[in-house]
C-alpha positions in Angstrom: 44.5 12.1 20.3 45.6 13.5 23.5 43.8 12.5 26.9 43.1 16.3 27.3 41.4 16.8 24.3 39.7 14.1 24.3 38.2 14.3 27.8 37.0 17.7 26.9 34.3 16.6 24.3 30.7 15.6 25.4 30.1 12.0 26.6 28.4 11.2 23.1 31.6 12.3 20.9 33.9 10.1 23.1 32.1 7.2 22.1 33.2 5.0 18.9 30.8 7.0 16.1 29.5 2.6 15.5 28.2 3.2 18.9 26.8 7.1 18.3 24.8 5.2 15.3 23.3 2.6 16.8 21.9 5.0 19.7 20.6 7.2 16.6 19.2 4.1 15.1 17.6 3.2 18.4 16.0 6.7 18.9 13.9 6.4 15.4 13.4 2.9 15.8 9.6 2.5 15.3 8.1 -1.9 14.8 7.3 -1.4 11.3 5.0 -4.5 11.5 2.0 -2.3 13.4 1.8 -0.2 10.5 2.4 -2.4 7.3 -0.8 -2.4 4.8 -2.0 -6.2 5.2 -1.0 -7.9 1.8 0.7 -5.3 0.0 3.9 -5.1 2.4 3.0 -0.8 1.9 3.9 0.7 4.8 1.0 3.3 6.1 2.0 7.2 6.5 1.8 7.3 10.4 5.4 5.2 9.9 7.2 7.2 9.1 5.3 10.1 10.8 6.5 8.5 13.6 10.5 8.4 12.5 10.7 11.9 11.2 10.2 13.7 14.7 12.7 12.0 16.6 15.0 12.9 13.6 14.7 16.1 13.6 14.9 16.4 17.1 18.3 15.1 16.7 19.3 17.1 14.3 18.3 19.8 16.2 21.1 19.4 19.0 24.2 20.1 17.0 25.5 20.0 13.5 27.9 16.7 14.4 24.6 15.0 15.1 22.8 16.3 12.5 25.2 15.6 10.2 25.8 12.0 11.5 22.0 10.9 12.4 20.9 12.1 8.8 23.6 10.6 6.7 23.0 6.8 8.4 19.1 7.3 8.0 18.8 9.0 4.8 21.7 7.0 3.3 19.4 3.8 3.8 16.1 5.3 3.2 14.1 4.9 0.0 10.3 6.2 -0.5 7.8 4.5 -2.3 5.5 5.9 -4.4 2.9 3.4 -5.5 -0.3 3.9 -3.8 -2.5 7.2 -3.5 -3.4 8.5 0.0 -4.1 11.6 1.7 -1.4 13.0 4.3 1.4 15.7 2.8 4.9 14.6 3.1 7.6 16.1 5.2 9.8 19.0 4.1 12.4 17.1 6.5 12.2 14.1 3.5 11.7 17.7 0.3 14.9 18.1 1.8 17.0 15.2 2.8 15.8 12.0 1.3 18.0 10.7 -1.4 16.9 7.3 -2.3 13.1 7.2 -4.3 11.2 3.9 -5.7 8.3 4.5 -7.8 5.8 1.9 -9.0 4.6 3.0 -13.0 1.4 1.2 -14.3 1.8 0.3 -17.3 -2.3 0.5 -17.8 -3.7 4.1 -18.8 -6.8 3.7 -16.3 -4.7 2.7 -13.5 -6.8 1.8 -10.1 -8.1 4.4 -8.2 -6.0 3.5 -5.2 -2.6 3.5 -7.5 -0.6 7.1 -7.0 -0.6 9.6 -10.2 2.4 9.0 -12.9 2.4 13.2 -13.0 1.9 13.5 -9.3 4.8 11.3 -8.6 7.2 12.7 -10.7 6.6 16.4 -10.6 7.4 15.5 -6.5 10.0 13.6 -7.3 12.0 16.5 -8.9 11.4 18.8 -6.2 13.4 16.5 -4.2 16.8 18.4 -3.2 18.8 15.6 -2.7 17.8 12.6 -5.0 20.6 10.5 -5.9 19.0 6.8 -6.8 15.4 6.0 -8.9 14.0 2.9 -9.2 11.2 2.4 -11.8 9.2 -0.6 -11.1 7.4 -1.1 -14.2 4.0 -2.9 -13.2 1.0 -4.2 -15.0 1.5 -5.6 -18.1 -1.7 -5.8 -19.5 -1.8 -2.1 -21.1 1.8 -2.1 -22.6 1.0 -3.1 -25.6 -1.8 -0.5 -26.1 -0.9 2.4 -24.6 3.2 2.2 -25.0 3.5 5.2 -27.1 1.5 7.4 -24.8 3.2 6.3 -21.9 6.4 6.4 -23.4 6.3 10.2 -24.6 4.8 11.0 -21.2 7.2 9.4 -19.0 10.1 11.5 -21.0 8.6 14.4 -20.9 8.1 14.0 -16.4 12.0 12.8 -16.4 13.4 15.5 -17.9 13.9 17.4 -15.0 15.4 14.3 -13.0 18.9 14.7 -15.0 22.0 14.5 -12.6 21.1 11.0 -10.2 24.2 8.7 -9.9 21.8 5.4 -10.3 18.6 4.4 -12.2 17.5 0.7 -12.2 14.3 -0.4 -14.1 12.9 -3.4 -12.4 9.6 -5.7 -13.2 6.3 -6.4 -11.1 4.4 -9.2 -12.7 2.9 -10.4 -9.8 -0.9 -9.9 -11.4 0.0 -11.8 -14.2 -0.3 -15.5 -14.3 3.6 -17.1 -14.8 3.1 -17.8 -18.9 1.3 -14.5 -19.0 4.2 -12.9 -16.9 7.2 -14.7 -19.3 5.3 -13.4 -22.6 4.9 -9.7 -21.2 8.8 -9.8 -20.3 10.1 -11.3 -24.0 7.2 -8.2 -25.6 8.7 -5.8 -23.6 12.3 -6.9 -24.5 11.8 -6.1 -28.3 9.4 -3.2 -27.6 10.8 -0.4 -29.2 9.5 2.5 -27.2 10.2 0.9 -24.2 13.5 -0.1 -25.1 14.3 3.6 -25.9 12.9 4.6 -23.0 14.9 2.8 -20.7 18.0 4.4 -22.8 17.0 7.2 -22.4 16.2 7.2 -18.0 19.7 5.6 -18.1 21.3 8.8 -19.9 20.1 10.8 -16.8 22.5 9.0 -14.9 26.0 11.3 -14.3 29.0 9.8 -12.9 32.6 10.8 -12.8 34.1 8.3 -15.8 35.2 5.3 -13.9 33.2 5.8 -10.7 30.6 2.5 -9.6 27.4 3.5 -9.2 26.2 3.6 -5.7 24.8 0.0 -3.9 23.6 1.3 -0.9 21.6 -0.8 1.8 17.8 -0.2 2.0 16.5 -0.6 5.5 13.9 1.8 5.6 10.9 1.3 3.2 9.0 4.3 3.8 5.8 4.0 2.1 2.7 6.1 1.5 4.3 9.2 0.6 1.9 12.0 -1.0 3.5 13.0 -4.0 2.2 17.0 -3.5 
């Protein structure tokens, strides 16, 4: 690149774009640890209230900034939706946020303090830019009972989700003692609602023929999200 051309760009631009990251990185940088839910590792609301201004203030300067401060912090950002709490979410995240986790309970009469299954999902397909899902299928105690209902309901709250490049279905057993935890896992193996179920998320899943799914890096947790 010519030494004209390149001494006419802004101070920022001339810099390596590793280096225009890391000052991004630096201007949302919020310690995580003040605001993490003590044993649950849930991180409260006013975390990630605290991220999104400085974002969009970045994004407000020009579209190369935009474009560079929102790909490294939404390309690395997941939500999580697994506890119920009060404070509306961001359109900045309605918008942007491409990476979602959300924590099902297997039990029908889930804790008061666990987010809605409808709640969840009708938010999570108002999300313009969703990409990944993770399912984390949680207490094992109900399955056995209620697998049908939960099953047919969970379809019917996917349907809209079609087009994401990645689904993964993952297990949190942690409730259950380790015998308990190894018999719910083999149940659910040979379960055949559940087994069509996860056929069925994973048909959702459109890539170009040959292309990997994505693996992307999670560094932000952002937790509390009100699915509304």
């Amino acid at each position: 690149m010519p030494a004209s051309h390149q001494a006419s760009k802004p101070l920022l631009f001339r810099l390596p774009l590793e280096i225009r990251l890391m000052i991004y990185r630096h201007a949302w940088k919020v310690n995580p640890e003040i605001y993490t839910i003590p044993g649950t590792g849930q991180l409260e609301s006013c975390y990630v209230k605290q991220q999104l201004p400085a974002i969009g203030k970045l994004g407000a300067i020009c579209q190369q900034i935009k474009t560079e401060a929102f790909d490294e912090y939404f390309h690395h950002a997941q939500a999580c939706l697994r506890w119920e709490f009060n404070d509306p979410s961001s359109p900045l995240l309605l918008t942007h946020l491409r990476h979602a986790s959300f924590y099902w309970h297997g039990d029908v009469f889930f804790d008061w303090s666990d987010v809605s299954t409808t709640e969840a999902f009708c938010w999570l397909q108002i999300l313009k830019q969703l990409r990944t899902l993770e399912v984390v299928v949680t207490g094992g105690s109900g399955w056995g009972w209620f697998g049908d209902y939960q099953s047919k309901q969970m379809s019917t709250l996917l349907e809209n989700l079609r087009g994401l490049e990645k689904v993964t279905i993952k297990f949190d057993l942690s409730d259950l003692s380790q015998s308990d935890a190894e018999r719910c896992m083999e149940a659910l193996n040979v379960n055949a609602w559940f087994l069509k179920f996860k056929r069925k998320i994973e048909s959702f899943v459109t890539l170009p023929e040959g292309a990997t799914p994505p693996c992307q890096v999670i560094k932000e947790r952002i937790g509390c999200l009100k699915p509304r």
